[in-house]
C-alpha positions as CSV (number, residue, x, y, z in Angstrom):
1,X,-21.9,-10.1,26.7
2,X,-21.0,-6.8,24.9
3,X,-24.3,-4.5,23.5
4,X,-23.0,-5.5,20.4
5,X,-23.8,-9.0,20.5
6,X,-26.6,-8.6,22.7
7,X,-28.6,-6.9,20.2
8,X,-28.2,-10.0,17.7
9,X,-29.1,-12.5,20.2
10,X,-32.1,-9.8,21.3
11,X,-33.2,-10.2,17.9
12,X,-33.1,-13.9,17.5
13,X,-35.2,-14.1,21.1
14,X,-37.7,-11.5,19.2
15,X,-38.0,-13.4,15.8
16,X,-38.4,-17.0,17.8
17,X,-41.2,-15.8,19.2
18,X,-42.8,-14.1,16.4
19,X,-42.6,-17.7,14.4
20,X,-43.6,-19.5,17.8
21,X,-46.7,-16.8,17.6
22,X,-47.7,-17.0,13.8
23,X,-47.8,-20.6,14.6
24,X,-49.9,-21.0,17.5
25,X,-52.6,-18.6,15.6
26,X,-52.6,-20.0,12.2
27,X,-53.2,-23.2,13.7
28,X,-55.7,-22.0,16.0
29,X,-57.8,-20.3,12.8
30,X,-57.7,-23.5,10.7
31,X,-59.4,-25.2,13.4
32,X,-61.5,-22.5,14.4
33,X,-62.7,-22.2,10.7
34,X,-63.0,-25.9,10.4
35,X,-65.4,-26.0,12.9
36,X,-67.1,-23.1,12.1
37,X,-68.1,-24.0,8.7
38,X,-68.4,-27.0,5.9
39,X,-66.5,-29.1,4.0
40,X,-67.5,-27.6,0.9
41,X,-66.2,-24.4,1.9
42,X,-63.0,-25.6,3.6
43,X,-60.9,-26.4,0.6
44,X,-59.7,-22.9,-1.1
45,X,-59.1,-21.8,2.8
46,X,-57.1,-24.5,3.4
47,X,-55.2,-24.2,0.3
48,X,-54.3,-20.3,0.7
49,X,-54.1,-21.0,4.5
50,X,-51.3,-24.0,3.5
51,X,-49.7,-21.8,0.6
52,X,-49.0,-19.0,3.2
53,X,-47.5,-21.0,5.5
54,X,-44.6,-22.2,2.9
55,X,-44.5,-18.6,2.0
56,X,-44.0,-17.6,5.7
57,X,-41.4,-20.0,5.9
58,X,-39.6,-18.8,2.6
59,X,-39.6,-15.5,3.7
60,X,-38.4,-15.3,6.9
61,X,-35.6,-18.2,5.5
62,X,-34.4,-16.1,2.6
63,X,-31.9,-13.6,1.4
64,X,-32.0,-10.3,-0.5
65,X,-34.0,-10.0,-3.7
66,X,-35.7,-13.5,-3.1
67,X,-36.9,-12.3,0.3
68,X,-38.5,-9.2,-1.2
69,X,-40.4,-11.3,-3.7
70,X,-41.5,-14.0,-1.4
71,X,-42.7,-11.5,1.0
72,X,-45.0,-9.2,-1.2
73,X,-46.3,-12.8,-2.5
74,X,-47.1,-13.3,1.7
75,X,-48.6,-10.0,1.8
76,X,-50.6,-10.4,-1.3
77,X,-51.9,-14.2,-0.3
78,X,-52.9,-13.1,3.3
79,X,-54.8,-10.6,2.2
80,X,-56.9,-12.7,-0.6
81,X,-57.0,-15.4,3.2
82,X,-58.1,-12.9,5.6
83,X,-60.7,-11.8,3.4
84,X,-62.4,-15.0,2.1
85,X,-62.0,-16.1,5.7
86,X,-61.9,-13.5,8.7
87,X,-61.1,-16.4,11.5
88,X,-57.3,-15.9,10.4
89,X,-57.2,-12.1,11.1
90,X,-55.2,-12.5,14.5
91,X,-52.1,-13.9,12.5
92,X,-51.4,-10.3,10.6
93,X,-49.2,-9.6,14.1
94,X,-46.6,-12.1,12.6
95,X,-47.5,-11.0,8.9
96,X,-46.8,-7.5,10.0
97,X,-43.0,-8.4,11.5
98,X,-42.5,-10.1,8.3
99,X,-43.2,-7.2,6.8
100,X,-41.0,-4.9,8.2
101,X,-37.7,-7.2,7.8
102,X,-38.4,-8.6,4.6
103,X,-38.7,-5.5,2.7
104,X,-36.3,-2.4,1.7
105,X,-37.4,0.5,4.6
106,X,-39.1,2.1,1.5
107,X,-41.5,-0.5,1.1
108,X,-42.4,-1.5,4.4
109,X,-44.6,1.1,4.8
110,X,-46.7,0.3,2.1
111,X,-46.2,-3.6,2.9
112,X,-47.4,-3.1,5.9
113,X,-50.5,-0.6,5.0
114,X,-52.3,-3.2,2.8
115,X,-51.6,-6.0,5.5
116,X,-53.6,-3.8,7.7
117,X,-56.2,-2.7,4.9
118,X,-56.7,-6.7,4.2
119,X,-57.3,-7.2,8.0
120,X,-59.7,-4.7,8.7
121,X,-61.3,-5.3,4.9
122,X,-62.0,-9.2,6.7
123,X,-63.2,-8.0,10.0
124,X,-65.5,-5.2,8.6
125,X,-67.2,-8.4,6.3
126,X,-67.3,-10.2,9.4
127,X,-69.4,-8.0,10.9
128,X,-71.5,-8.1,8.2
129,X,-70.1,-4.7,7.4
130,X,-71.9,-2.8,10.7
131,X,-68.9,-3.0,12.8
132,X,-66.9,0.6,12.3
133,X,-64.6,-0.7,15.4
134,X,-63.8,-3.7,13.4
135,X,-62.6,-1.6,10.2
136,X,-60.9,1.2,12.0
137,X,-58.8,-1.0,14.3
138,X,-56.2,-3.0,12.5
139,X,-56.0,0.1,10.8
140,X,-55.1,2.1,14.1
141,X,-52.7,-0.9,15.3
142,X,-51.0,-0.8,12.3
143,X,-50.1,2.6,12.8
144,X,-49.1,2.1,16.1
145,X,-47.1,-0.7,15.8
146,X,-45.1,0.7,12.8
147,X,-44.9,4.0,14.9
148,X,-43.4,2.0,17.9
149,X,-41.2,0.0,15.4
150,X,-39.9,2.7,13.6
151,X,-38.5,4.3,17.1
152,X,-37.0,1.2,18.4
153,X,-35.5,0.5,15.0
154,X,-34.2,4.5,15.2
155,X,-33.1,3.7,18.9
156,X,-30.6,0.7,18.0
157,X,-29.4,2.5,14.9
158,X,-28.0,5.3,17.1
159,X,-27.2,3.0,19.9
160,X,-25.5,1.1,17.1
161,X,-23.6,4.2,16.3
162,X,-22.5,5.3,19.4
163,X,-21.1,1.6,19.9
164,X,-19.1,2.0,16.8
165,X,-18.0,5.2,18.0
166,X,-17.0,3.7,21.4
167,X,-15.0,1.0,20.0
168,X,-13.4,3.6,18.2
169,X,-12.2,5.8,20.7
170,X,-11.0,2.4,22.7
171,X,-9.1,1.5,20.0
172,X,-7.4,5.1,19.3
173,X,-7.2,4.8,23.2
174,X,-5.1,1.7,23.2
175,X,-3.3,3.0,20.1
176,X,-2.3,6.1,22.0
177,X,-1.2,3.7,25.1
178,X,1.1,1.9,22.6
179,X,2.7,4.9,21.2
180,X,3.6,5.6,24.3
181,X,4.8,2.8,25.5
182,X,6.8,2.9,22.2
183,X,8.2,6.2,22.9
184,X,9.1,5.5,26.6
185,X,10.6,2.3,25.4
186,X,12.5,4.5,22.8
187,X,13.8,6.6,25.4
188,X,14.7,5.0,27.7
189,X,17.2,3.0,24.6
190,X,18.3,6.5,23.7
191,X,19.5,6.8,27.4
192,X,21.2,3.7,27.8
193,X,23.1,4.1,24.6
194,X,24.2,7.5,25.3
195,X,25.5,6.9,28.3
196,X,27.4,3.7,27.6
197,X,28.1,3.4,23.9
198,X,28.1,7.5,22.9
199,X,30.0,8.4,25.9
200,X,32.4,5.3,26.0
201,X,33.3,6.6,22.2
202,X,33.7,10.1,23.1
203,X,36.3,9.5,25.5
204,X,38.3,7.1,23.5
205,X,38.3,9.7,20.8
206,X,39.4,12.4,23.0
207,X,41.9,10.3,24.6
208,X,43.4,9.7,20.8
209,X,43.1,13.7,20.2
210,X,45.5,13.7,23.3
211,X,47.7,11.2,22.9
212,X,47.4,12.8,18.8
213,X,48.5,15.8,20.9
214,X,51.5,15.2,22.7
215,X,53.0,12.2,20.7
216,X,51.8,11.9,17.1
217,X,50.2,8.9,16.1
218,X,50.7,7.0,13.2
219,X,48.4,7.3,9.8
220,X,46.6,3.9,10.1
221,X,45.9,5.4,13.9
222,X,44.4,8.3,12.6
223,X,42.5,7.0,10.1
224,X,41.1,5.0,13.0
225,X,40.3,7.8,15.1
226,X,38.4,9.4,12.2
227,X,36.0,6.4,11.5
228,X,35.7,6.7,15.5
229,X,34.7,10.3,15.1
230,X,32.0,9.1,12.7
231,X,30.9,6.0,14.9
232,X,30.2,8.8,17.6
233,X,27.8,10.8,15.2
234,X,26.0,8.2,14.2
235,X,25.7,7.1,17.8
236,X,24.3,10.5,18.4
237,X,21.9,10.6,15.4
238,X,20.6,7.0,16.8
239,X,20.5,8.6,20.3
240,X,18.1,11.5,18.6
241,X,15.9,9.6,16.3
242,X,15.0,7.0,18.9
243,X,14.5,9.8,21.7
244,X,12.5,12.4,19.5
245,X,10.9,9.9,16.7
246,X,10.3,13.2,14.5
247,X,9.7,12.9,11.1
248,X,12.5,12.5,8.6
249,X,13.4,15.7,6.6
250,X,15.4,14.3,3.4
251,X,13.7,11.4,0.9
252,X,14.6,7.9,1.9
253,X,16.7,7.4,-1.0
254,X,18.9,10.3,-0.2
255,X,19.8,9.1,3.4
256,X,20.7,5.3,2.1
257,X,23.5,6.9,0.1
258,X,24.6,9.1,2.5
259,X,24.5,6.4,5.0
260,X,26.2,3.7,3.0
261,X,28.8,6.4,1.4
262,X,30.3,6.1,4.8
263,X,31.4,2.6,4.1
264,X,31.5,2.3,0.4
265,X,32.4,5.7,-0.7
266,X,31.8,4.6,-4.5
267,X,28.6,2.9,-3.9
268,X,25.9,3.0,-6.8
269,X,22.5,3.6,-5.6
270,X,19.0,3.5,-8.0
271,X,15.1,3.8,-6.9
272,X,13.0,1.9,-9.1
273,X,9.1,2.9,-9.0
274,X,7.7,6.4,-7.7
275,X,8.9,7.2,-4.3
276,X,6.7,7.9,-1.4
277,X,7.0,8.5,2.4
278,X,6.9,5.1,4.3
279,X,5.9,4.7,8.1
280,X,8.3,5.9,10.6
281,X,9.8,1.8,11.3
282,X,10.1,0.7,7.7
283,X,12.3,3.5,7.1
284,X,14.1,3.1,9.8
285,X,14.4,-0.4,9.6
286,X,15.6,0.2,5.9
287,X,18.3,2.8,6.8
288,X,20.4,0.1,9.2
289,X,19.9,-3.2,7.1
290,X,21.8,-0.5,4.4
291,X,24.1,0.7,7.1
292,X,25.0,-2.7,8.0
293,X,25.1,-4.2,4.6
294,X,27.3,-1.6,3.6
295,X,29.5,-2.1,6.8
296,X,29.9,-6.2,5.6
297,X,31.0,-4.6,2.4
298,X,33.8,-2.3,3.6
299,X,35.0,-5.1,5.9
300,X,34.8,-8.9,4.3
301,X,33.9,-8.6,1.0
302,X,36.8,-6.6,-1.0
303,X,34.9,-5.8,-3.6
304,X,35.5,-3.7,-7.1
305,X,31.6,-2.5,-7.6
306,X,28.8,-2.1,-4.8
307,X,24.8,-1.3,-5.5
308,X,22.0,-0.7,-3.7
309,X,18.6,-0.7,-5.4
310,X,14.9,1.0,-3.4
311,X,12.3,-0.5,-4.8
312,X,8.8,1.2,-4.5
313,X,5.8,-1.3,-5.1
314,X,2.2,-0.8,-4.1
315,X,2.2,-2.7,-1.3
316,X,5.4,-3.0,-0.5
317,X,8.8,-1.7,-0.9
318,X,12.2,-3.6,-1.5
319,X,15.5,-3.1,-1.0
320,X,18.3,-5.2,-2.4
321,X,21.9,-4.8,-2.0
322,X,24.9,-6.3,-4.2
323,X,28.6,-6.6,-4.5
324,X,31.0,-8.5,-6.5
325,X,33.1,-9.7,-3.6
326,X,34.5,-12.4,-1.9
327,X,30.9,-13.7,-0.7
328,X,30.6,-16.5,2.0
329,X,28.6,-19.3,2.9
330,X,25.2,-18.5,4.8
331,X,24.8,-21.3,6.5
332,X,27.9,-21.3,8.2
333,X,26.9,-17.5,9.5
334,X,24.2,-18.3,12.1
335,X,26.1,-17.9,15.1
336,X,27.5,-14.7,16.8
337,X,30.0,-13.6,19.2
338,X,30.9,-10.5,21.3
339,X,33.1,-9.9,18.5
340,X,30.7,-9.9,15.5
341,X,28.5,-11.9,13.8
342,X,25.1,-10.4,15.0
343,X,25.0,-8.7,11.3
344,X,22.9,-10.9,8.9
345,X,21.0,-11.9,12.2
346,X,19.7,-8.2,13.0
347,X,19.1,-7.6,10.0
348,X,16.8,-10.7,9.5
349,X,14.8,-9.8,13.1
350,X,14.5,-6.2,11.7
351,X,12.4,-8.0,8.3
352,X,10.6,-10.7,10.2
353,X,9.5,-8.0,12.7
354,X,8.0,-5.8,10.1
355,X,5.8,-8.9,8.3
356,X,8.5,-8.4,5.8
357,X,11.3,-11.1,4.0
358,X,14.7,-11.3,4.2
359,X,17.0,-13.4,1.7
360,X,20.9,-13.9,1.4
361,X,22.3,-15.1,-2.1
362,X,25.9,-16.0,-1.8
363,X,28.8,-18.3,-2.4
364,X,32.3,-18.1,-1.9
365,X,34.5,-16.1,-4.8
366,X,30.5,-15.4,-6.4
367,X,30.0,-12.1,-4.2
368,X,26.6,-11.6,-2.3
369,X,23.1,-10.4,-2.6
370,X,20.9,-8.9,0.4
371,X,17.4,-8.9,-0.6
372,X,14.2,-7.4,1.6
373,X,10.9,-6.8,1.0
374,X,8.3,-5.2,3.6
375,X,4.6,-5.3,3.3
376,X,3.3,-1.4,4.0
377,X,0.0,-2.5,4.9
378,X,-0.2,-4.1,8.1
379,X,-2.9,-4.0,10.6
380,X,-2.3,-1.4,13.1
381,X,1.3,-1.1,11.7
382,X,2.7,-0.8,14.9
383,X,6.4,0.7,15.3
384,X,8.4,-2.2,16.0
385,X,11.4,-1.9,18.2
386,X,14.7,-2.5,16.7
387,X,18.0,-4.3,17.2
388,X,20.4,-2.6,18.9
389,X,23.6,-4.0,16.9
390,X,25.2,-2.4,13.7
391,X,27.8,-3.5,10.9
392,X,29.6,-6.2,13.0
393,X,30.6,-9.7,10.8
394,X,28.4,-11.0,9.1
């Protein structure tokens, strides 16, 4: 059992046994004062000495502003009790508790002074007003106890604090942890693209440079070699924004054109609400589902007019993506193979990983809509790793 829920259940241990207390000695008083004196006498006693116990009750059973009532109406019936009859004196201890929980702190303290007032007020006449011991003690105990109270209430609050500050630094702890684990993970992606994917398209287009070289190559072969040449920056700016995960210089909105201008050169692209910086995954997340979106574009759709549209809401942000092409069927899209497919799919996992939603609206001849919309306020919002796969079939 943490501190934390030791102190509740420390609590309910102390307040069972206050209750347990008050009524062991309010029992004990009635009959004590029963015996002690006659019928005649009995019935306002036993009235007030009834009517506190139902107040007791409601006051230690309620909540807020009704508790605060219910227990100055305790407070001022025990003290008409323990006057008219002294016998009941012992049971201020549970009045006293009472007291201090039922009341805001700033009236505890006076609470609590005319509980002890009426309890030394009763003993004093019970001594027939000779006993100085009887008037000055419940006035002495109730400084003590409220003293003694008052430090073990100022000795949880801090111990209260200095949990909340402990769970704290575990949780920035375990935050820290996954961040790293993040960035190692990142890494160690960086590393095996580089040196398969990067360096596997850095040789092919040195090997067309050659063979460009010492033969000539055709236009269509050319052409070919320069998307390659851009396949292998890309590659590399993957390669450095997984391995160094620093903060992007130019607005989001700026690197979705340039990075679907690389497909669609004509590509119309509009922000609708006021732009601000999103967490490091969103945008990232963003950036390919455009990059691949615009990739489906170049390749199936031969389309006349392509948009993209950022959307900034206040909790989320959107991003939908049209062209008047040849469109498709979705359904008949689900599966992949080494040779494409993985498109609509990654970009889907990308969404879904990020709490967001993805949606396709298409039909053959009626061209195709991409929609996405990611929440920005997610609990931890963790960096999510993503899909490896780009552009591809859809």
């Amino acid at each position: 059992m943490t501190t934390a829920e030791a102190r509740p259940e420390r609590e309910r241990q102390l307040n069972f046994a206050v209750h347990c207390g008050f009524a062991v000695l309010i029992t004990a008083s009635l009959i004590r004062y029963v015996l002690r004196h006659g019928p005649g006498e009995n019935t306002m006693v036993l009235v007030l000495a009834g009517l506190l116990c139902g107040l007791y009750v409601t006051a230690v059973r309620s909540q807020g502003p009704s508790r605060t009532v219910a227990t100055w109406v305790l407070v001022a019936v025990w003290t008409a009790l323990v006057i008219l009859a002294p016998s009941f004196a012992w049971c201020a201890f549970a009045v006293f508790f009472v007291c201090r929980s039922g009341v805001p702190a700033r009236q505890a303290a006076a609470a609590t002074a005319i509980t002890a007032l009426g309890t030394a007020a009763g003993l004093f006449k019970l001594s027939d007003f000779t006993d100085i011991a009887a008037l000055l003690g419940p006035l002495a105990a109730a400084l003590v106890l409220t003293l003694v109270y008052e430090r073990l209430e100022t000795a949880l609050a801090r111990q209260a604090a200095l949990n909340g500050e402990l769970r704290e630094a575990q949780a920035q702890a375990v935050a820290a942890e996954r961040a790293a684990g993040t960035m190692a993970e990142r890494e160690r992606v960086a590393r095996e693209i580089h040196d398969t994917v990067t360096q596997g398209l850095a040789s092919t287009v040195l090997l067309l440079e050659a063979a460009d070289r010492r033969e000539g190559l055709s236009a269509e072969v050319r052409q070919a070699a320069e998307q390659l040449r851009l396949n292998l920056a890309e590659t590399r700016g993957l390669v450095h924004d997984l391995a160094t995960a620093d903060a992007p210089e130019e607005p989001l909105e700026t690197a979705l054109a340039t990075a679907v201008r690389k497909h669609v050169a004509g590509m119309r692209v509009a922000v609708v609400g006021q732009p601000r910086d999103l967490p490091a995954d969103v945008r990232h997340a963003l950036l390919r589902i455009a990059q691949s979106a615009a990739a489906n574009v170049q390749q199936h759709a031969r389309a006349q007019t392509a948009s993209l549209t950022l959307g900034f809401l206040p909790d989320s942000v959107t991003l939908d993506i049209y062209d008047d092409g040849l469109g498709f069927a979705p359904d008949a899209t689900t599966a992949h193979t080494r040779e494409g497919g993985y498109g609509l799919r990654a970009m889907r996992q990308r969404v879904e990983q990020l709490g967001g939603t993805f949606a396709v609206e298409s039909a053959p001849g009626e061209g195709t809509v991409i929609g996405v919309e990611i929440p920005l306020h997610r609990p931890g919002n963790p960096e999510h790793p993503a899909p490896g796969a780009e552009g591809g079939q859809p």
